[in-house]
N, C-alpha and C positions, 0 to 999 in steps of 0.2 A: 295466765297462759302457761300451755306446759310444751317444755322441751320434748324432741322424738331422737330417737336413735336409733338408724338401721342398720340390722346387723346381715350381712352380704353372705352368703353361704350354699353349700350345694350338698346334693346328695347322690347318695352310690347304694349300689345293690336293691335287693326286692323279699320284700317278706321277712321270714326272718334273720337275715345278714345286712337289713337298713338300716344306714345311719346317716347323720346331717353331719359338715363338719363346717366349722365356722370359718370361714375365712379374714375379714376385721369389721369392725364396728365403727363407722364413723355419724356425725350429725348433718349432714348435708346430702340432701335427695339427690342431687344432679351428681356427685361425685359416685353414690353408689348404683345407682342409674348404669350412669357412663360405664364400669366397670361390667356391671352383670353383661351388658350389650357386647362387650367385647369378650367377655370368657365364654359366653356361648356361641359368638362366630368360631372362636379359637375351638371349642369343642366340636363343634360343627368340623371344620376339617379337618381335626385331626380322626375324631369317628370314620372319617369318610378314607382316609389316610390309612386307618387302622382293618378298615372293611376288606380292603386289597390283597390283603392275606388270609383271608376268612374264604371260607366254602360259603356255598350255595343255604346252609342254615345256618351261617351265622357265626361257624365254630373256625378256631384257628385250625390250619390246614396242615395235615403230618410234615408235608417240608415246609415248613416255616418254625417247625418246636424249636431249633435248635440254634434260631439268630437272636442277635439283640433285641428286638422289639416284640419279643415272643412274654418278655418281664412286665411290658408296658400295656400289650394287647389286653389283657382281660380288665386290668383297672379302668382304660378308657373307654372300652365297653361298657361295663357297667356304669361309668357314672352318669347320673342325671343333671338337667341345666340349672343354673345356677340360677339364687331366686331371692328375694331380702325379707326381712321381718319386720317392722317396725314395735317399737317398746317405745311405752311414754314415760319421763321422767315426771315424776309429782313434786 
């Protein structure tokens, strides 16, 4: 019988600027489960949060260049939901 280790992780960007970045590796389904379900609610509203400033296609909007969340907007836009891998140990 062989051990499984999931490793929890998300991705950002499209084409050539995509990358995965790992978040942690644990051996327990339900733990990394649990986690993915909540970082893409979390993603979920903060997308929705981050949309509020944005134009009609999607771009931050000229008054808003110059607040704090203007640092934030384009990384939570681009990233994708979060998703696991499974690797077996032999």
């Amino acid at each position: 019988m062989s051990e499984k280790i999931y490793i929890v992780k998300y991705s950002s960007g499209s084409y050539d600027d995509y990358y995965e970045q790992n978040i942690f590796a644990t051996k327990s389904l339900e733990v990394a489960s649990n986690y993915i379900q909540k970082f893409n609610k979390k993603l979920d509203y903060w997308k929705g949060v981050m949309m509020t400033y944005a134009d009609e296609k999607g771009y931050l909007k000229e008054e808003n260049w110059n607040i704090p969340v203007a640092n934030h907007f384009w990384t939570i836009k681009d990233m994708n939901r979060s998703f696991m891998e499974e690797i077996e140990i032999r």
